[in-house]
Structures are given as C-alpha cells and as structure tokens.
BAZA-365466 format. One record per residue (C-alpha): z negated, y negated, x; residue in three letters. Coordinates in nm, 2 decimals, always signed. Layout:
residues N
[rec [Z; Y; X]; 'ala'];
...
***
This chain:
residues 324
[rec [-3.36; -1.54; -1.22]; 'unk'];
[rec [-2.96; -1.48; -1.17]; 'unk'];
[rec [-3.03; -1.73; -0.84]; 'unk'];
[rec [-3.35; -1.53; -0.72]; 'unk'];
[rec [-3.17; -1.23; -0.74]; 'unk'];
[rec [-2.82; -1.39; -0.57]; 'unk'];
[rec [-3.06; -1.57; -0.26]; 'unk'];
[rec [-3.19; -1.18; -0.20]; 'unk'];
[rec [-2.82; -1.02; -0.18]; 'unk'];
[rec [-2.73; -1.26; +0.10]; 'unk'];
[rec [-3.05; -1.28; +0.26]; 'unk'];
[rec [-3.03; -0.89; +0.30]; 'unk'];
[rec [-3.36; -0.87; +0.18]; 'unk'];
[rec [-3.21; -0.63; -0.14]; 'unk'];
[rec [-3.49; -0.45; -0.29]; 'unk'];
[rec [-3.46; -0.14; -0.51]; 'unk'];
[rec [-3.49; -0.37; -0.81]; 'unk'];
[rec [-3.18; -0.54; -0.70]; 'unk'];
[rec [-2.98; -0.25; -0.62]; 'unk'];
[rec [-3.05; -0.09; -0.94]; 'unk'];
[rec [-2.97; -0.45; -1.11]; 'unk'];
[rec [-2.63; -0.48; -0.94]; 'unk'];
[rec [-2.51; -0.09; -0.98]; 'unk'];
[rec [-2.56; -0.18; -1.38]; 'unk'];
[rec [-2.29; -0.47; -1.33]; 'unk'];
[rec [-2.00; -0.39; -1.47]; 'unk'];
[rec [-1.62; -0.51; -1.44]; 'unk'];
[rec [-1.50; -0.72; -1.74]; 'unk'];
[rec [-1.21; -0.51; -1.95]; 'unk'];
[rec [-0.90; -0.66; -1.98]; 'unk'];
[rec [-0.82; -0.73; -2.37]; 'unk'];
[rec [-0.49; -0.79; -2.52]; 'unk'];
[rec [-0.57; -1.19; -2.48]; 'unk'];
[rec [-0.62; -1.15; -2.12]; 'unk'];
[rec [-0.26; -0.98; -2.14]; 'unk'];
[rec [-0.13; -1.25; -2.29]; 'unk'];
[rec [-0.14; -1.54; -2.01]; 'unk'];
[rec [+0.03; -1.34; -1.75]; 'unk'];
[rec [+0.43; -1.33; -1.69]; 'unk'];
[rec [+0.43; -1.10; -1.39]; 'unk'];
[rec [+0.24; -0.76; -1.40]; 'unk'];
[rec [+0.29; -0.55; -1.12]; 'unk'];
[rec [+0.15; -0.21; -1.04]; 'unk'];
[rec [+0.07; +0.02; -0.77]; 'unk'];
[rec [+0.22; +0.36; -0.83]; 'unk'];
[rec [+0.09; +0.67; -0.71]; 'unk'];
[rec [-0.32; +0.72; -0.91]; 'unk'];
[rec [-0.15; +0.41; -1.12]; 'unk'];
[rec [+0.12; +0.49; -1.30]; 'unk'];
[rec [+0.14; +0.85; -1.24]; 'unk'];
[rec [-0.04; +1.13; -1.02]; 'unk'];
[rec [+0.14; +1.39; -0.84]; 'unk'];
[rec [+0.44; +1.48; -1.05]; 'unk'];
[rec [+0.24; +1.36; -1.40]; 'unk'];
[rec [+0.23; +1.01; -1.58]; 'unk'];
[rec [-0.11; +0.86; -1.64]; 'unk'];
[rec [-0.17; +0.90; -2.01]; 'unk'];
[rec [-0.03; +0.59; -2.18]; 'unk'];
[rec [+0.16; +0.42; -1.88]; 'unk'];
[rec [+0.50; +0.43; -1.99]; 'unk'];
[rec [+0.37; +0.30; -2.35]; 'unk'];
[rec [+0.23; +0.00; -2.20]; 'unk'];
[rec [+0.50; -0.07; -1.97]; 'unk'];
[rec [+0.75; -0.07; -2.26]; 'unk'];
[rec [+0.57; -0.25; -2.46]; 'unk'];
[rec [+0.52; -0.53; -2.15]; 'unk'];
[rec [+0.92; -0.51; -2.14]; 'unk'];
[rec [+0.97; -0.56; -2.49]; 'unk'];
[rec [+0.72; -0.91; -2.50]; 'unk'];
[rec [+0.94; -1.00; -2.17]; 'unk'];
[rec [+0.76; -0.98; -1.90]; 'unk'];
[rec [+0.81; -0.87; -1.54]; 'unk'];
[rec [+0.71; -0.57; -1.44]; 'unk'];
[rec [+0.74; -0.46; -1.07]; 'unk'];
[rec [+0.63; -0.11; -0.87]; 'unk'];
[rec [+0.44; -0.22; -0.58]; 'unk'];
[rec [+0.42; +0.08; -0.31]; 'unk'];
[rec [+0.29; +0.16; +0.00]; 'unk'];
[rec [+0.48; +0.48; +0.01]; 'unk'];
[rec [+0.73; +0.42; +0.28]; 'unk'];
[rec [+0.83; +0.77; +0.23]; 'unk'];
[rec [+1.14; +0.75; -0.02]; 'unk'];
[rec [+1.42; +0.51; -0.01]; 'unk'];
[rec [+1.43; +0.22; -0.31]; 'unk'];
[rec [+1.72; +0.44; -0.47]; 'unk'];
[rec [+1.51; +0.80; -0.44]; 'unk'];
[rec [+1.18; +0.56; -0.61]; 'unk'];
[rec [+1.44; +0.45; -0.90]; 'unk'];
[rec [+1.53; +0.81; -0.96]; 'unk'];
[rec [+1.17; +0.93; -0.94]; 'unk'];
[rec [+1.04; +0.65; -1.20]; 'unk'];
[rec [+1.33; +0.72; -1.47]; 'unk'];
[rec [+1.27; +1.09; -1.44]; 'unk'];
[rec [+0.88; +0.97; -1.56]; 'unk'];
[rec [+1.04; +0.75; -1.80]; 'unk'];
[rec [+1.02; +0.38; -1.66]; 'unk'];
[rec [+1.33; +0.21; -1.71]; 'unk'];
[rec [+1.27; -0.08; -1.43]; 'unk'];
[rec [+1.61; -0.17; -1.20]; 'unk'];
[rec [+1.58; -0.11; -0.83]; 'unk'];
[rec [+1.52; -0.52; -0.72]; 'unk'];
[rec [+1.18; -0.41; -0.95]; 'unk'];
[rec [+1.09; -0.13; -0.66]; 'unk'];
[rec [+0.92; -0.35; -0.39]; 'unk'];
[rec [+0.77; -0.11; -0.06]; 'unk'];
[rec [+0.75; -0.20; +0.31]; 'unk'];
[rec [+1.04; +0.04; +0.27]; 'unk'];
[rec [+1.24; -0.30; +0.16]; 'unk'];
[rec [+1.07; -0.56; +0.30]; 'unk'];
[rec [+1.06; -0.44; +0.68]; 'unk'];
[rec [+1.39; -0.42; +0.69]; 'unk'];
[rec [+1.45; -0.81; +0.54]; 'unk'];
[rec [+1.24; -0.91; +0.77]; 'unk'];
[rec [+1.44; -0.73; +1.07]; 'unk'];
[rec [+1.76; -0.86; +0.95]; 'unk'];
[rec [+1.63; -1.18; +0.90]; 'unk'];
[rec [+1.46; -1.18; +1.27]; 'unk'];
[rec [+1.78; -1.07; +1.48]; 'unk'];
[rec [+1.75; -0.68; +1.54]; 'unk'];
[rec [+2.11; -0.56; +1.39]; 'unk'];
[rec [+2.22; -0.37; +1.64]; 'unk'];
[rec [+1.89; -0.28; +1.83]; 'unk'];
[rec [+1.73; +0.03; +1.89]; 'unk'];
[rec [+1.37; +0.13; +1.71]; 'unk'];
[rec [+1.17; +0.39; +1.78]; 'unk'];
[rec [+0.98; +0.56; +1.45]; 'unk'];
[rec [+0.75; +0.76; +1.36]; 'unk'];
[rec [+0.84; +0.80; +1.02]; 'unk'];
[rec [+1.03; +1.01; +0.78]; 'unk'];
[rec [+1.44; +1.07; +0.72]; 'unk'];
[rec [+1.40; +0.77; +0.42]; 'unk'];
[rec [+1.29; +0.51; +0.64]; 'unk'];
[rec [+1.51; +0.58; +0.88]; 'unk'];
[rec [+1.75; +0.54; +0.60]; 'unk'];
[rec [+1.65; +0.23; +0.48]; 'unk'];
[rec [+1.62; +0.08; +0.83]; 'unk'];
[rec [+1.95; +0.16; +0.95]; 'unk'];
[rec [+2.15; +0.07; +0.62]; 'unk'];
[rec [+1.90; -0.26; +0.52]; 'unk'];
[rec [+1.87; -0.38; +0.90]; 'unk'];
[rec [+2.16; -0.22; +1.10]; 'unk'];
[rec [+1.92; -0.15; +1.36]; 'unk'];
[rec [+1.92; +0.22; +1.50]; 'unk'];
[rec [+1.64; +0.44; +1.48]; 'unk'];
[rec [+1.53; +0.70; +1.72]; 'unk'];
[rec [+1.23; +0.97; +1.78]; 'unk'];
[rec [+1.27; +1.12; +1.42]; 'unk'];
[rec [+1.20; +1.51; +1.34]; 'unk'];
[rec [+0.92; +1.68; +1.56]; 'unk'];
[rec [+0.85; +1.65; +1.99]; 'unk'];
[rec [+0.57; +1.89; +2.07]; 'unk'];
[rec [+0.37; +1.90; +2.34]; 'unk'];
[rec [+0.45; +2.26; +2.52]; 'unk'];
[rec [+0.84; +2.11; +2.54]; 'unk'];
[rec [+0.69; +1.88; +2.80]; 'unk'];
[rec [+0.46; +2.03; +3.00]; 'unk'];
[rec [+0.30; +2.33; +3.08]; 'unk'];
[rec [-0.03; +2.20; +3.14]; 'unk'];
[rec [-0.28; +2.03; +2.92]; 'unk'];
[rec [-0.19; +1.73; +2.99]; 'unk'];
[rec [+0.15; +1.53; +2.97]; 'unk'];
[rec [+0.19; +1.29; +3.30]; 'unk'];
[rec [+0.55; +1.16; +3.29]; 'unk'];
[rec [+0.77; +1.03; +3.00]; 'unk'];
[rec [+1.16; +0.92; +3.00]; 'unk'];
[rec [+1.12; +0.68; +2.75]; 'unk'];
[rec [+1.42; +0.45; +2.67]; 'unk'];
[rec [+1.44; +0.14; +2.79]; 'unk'];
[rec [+1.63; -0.01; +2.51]; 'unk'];
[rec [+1.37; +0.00; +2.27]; 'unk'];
[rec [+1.34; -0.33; +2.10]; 'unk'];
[rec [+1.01; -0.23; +1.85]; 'unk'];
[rec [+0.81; +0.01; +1.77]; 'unk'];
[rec [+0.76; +0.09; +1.38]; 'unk'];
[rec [+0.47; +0.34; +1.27]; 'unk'];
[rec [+0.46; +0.50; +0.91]; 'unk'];
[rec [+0.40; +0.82; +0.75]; 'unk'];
[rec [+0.49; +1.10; +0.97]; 'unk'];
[rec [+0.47; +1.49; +0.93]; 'unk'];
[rec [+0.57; +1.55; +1.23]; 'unk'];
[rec [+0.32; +1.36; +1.44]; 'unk'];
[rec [+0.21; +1.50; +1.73]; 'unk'];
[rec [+0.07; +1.36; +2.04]; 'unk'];
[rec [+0.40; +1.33; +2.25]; 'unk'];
[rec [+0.49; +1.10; +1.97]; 'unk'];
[rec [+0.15; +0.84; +1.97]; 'unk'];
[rec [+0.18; +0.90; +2.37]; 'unk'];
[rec [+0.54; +0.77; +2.37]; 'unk'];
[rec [+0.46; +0.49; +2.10]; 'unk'];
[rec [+0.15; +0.38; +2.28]; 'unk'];
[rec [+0.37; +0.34; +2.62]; 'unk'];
[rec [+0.64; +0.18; +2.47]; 'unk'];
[rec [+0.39; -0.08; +2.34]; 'unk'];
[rec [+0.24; -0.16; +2.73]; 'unk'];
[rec [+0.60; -0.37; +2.73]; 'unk'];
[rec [+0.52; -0.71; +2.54]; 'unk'];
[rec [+0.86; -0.75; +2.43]; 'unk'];
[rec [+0.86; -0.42; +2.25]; 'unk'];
[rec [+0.75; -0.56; +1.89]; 'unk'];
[rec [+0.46; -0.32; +1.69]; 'unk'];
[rec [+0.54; -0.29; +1.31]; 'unk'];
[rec [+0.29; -0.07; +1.07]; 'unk'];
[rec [+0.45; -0.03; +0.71]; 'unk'];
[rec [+0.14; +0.01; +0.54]; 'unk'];
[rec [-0.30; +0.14; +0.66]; 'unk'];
[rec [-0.35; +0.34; +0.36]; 'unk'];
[rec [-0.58; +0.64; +0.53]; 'unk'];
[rec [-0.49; +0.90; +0.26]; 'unk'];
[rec [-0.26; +0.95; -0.05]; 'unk'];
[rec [-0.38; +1.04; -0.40]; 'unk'];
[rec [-0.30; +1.38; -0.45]; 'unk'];
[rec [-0.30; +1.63; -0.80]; 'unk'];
[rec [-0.61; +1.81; -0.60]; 'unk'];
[rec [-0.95; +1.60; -0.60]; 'unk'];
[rec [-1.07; +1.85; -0.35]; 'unk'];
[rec [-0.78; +1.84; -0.11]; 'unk'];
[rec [-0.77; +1.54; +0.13]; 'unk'];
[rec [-0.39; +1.42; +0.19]; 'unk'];
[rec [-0.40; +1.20; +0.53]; 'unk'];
[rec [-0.18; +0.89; +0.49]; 'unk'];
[rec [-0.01; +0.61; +0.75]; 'unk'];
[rec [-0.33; +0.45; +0.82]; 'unk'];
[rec [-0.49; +0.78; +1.05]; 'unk'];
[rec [-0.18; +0.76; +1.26]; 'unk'];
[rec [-0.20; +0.42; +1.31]; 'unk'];
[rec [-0.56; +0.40; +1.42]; 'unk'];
[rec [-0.46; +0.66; +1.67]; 'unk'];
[rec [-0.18; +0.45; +1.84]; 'unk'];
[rec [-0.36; +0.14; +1.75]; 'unk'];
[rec [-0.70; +0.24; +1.96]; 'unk'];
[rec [-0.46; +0.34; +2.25]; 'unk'];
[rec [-0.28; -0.02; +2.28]; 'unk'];
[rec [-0.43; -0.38; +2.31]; 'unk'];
[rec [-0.14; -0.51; +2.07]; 'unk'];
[rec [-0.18; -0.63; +1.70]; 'unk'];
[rec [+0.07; -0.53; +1.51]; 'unk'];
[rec [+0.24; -0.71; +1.17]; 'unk'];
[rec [+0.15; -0.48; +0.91]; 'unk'];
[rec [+0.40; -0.48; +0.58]; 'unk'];
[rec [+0.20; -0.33; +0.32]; 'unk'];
[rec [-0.11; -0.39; +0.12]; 'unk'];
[rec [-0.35; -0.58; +0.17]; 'unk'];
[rec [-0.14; -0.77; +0.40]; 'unk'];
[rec [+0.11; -1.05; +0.34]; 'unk'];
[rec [+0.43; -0.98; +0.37]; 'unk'];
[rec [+0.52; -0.79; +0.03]; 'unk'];
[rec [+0.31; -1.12; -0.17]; 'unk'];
[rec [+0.56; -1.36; +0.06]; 'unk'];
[rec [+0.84; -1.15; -0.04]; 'unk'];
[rec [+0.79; -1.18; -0.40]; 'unk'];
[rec [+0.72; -1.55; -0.39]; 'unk'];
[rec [+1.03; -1.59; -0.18]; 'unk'];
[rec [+1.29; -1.39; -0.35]; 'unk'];
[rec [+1.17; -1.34; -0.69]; 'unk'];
[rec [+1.00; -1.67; -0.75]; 'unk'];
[rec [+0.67; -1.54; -0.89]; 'unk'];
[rec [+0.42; -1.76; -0.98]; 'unk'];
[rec [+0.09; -1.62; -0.84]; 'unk'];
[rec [-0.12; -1.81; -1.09]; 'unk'];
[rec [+0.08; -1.57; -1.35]; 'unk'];
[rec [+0.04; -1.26; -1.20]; 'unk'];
[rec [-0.18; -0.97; -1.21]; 'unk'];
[rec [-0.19; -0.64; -1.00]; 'unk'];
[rec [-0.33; -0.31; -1.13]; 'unk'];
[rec [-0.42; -0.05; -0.87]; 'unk'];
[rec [-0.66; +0.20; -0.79]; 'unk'];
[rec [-0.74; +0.14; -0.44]; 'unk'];
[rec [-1.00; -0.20; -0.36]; 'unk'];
[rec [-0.90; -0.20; -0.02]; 'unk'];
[rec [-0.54; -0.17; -0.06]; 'unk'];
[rec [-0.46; -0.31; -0.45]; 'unk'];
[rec [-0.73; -0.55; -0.50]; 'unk'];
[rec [-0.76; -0.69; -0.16]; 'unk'];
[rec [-0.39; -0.76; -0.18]; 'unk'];
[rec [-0.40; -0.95; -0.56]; 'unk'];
[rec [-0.76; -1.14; -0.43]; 'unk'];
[rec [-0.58; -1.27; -0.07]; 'unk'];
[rec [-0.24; -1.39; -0.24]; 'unk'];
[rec [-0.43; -1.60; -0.50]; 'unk'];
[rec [-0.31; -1.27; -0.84]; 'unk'];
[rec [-0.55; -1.18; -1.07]; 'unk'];
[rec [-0.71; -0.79; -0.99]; 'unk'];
[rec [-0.76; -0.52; -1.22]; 'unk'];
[rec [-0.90; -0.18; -1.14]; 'unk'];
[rec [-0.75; +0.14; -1.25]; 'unk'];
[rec [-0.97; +0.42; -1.24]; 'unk'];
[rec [-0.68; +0.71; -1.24]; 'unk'];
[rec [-0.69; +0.73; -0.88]; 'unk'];
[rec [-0.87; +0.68; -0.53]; 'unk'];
[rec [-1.14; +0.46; -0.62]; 'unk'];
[rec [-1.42; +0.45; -0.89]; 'unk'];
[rec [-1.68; +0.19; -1.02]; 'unk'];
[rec [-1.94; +0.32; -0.76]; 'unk'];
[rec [-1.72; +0.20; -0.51]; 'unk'];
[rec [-1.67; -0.16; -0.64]; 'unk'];
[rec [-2.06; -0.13; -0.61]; 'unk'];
[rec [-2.12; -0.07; -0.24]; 'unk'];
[rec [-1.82; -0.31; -0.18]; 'unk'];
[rec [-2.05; -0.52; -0.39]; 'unk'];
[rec [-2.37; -0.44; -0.17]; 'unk'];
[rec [-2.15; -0.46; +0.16]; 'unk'];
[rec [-2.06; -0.85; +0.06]; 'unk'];
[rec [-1.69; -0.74; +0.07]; 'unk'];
[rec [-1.59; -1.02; -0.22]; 'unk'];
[rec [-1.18; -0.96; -0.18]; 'unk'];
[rec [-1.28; -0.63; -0.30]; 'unk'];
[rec [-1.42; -0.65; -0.62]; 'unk'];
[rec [-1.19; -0.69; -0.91]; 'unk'];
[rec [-1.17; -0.93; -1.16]; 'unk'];
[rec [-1.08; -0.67; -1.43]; 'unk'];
[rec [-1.09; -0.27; -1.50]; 'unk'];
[rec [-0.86; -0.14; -1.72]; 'unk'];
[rec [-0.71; +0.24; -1.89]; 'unk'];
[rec [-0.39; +0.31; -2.00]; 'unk'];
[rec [-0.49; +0.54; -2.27]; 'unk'];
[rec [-0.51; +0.37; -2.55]; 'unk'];
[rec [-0.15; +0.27; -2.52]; 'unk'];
[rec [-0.06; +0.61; -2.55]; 'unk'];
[rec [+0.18; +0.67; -2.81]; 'unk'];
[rec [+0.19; +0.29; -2.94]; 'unk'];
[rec [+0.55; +0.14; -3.01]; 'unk'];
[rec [+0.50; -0.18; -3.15]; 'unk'];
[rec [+0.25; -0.42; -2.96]; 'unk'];
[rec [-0.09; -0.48; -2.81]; 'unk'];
***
C-alpha cells in the first residue's frame, strides 16, 4: 500500500486520497534518547531561542541543562545585523551563558573568508548596516564604503538616474540587510557588478525576519538581494543558510563532527535545508516562521532537504534544573 501510495506522489498523479494521507504524516518528536547521541546542538536564534525581545518558554532550561551533560551548544544566525560582541551581550541579557567563538553568523565568517582570500586593505562597497561594516573592517581590514542612505532626488531631477561616479577601486560587492536601501544603492551595486573582477558576496537570502507581530511582515536580506540579483548576470557566494560556508566553518575551525550534530530552527528553507545539505540531523521548531502545514506542501512539492527529521518544543524544559 505504502508503495502504491509512494509510485502516485512521484508520478504526480496525487489524488485527494493521497493528499489527505500525507497532510496526516507527522514529524517524529525528538525524546531524551534521541538527545542523547548528539555532541553538537546548534540553534537558529531569532523564532528559536527567543522572539522579539522574549525567550521561548523553556529555552534557557534546556540549554543549561545541554551545558551541564557537556555538550556544545552554538547560536547559528543569519542576522548579519549585530556584531559577534553586540550578539553575546544580547544572549546573556536572555540568560544564555555561551562565549563569543559559540556566536557563528555570516557576520564572522565573511570576513575569515576575506582575510583568508587577500582583501586586507581593499575597498568594499555594502549595503548593509553600521555592525557589518564593523565587523568587516576590524575582522578583514578591508574598507567599507556606501553605508547610511543615497536617495534618488540627490541625483537627479528627473525620473530616471543616467550617470553614476562609481569608484573604481571597488574590489567586491557585499549585500545584506539594509534600511536604507533605495534604488541609487541596487543601481550602483548592479553596475559595479557589470566589472567581472568586482566579486558579489550575499550574507544570507532569508526574505523576512520573525517579528513579535504575526500580522506585520518584516522584509529581510533575501528581497534586496533578488532585486540586485535579477539586475546582474553574476552568481554570487552566499554565506548564510542553507548555504555552505557557515557548515565549512564549523568543520574547519571547530572540528564538529556532522554525524553528531543536530540543528534546531524554524525556517525549512533556511534551518533544515542547511542541517539536510551538510549531512546534521534537522529538527523543527515551531516558535517561529514555519509550521507543520508547511513541511506538508514542501512534502507535496518533492522538496526532500526540506522536510525534517525531527520537531521539537522547548516547553517542557521550562523550569527543570536537573536533567532530561
């Protein structure tokens, strides 16, 4: 029957009967056994381990409690926003006691990778925020220009912008979270990018951020990027989730064993498609973007390195002080 039912899903012959069948599937719930086999846990932060300015009911508990059985616990971010220092002060205000090498964002990789590829001393141009910028400058020695706001009236008085003095000493191009964006600045970034020798570097795609109001969208890197992205035939390396880079960067410097590890996060394409692809185990947490009913149209869509292997809640941790 299982094999009937399987031979319809990837025919794309599904029938109601088999659409109703698979939105009854449900994720396994990870036990305290499960717990037991891993040595590295790390977690997403934002709809993970807190939400706005509040902790997730129970997330500090079980985090303790993971640091008291010796395990590694590491913050895995997409927020490109704050430096690794202003993260550290944020997560012992909520009452994580991690140390900063624990804090791992495109925030600290990008700039490894810079260093390590020859840009000390080069100049980048950024859409980004005053952090980065920091974090760039200090971890890469590069220099970092186009920060703050450009608008559009400032260079031209017509409704359209035909000339740009763009700098000619621009080695790459990095694109992240921006509150000043505007088109002067995807205009500028798009025509720095016709030069193949200007490199294109995305910190993360995530399209929104979870936010303390479920009926207020909060538009993330990944809506800026598709602008500047549709604009210029050029793939970019992209640091963040799903992507490589920040799995590489754990292997590397922290020596995790992937076999070991397990990832808790709350976005499928994000979280989970970053545990699935570097070979960690993926568990669901339903605190903030995504929900069962979207592991089941990811299910329907075929989209495998979606689907977790776990869900999981916090909650019951709440409170506890002495073991699983």
């Amino acid at each position: 029957m299982f094999f009937r039912f399987l031979s319809t899903i990837i025919t794309g012959k599904t029938t109601k009967r088999s659409i109703s069948a698979l939105n009854k599937m449900q994720l396994k719930l990870l036990t305290a056994e499960d717990l037991n086999r891993f040595e590295t846990f790390l977690f997403d932060a934002d709809g993970v381990l807190w939400r706005g300015g509040e902790t997730i009911a129970g997330s500090v508990e079980f985090v303790q409690q993971l640091q008291r059985q010796g395990k590694r616990v590491f913050v895995i971010t997409n927020n490109s926003t704050k430096t690794r220092s202003q993260y550290l002060k944020k997560l012992h205000g909520l009452g994580f006691d991690l140390p900063e090498s624990n804090v791992i964002s495109p925030g600290v990789v990008l700039p490894m990778y810079l260093k390590d590829n020859g840009y000390e001393n080069k100049k980048i141009y950024l859409i980004g925020t005053p952090s980065l910028k920091d974090s760039l400058e200090k971890g890469a020695g590069v220099k970092c220009v186009g920060l703050g706001p450009e608008h559009f009236e400032d260079l031209t008085d017509t409704d359209f912008i035909f000339q740009l003095e763009n700098d000619e000493e621009i080695a790459a191009v990095v694109v992240s979270f921006d509150g000043h964006i505007s088109y002067p600045k995807i205009m500028r970034a798009a025509n720095y990018l016709r030069d193949s020798s200007v490199d294109f570097f995305i910190t993360n795609e995530d399209t929104t951020f979870p936010g303390p109001c479920d009926d207020v969208i909060v538009p993330g890197t990944g809506c800026i990027a598709a602008a500047i992205r549709s604009v210029v035939d050029r793939e970019p390396l992209v640091f963040g989730k799903p992507n490589t880079p920040i799995a590489d960067f754990l292997k590397r410097h922290h020596h995790i064993d992937a076999t070991k590890t397990i990832m808790f996060g709350d976005r499928l394409d994000t979280d989970i498609m970053f545990a699935n692809g570097n070979g960690f185990t993926s568990c669901l947490m339903l605190t903030g973007i995504h929900s069962l009913e979207t592991v089941n149209k990811a299910k329907l869509a075929g989209n495998h390195l979606q689907i977790p292997h776990f869900q999981f809640a916090f909650s019951p941790y709440a409170g506890l002080t002495n073991g699983f």
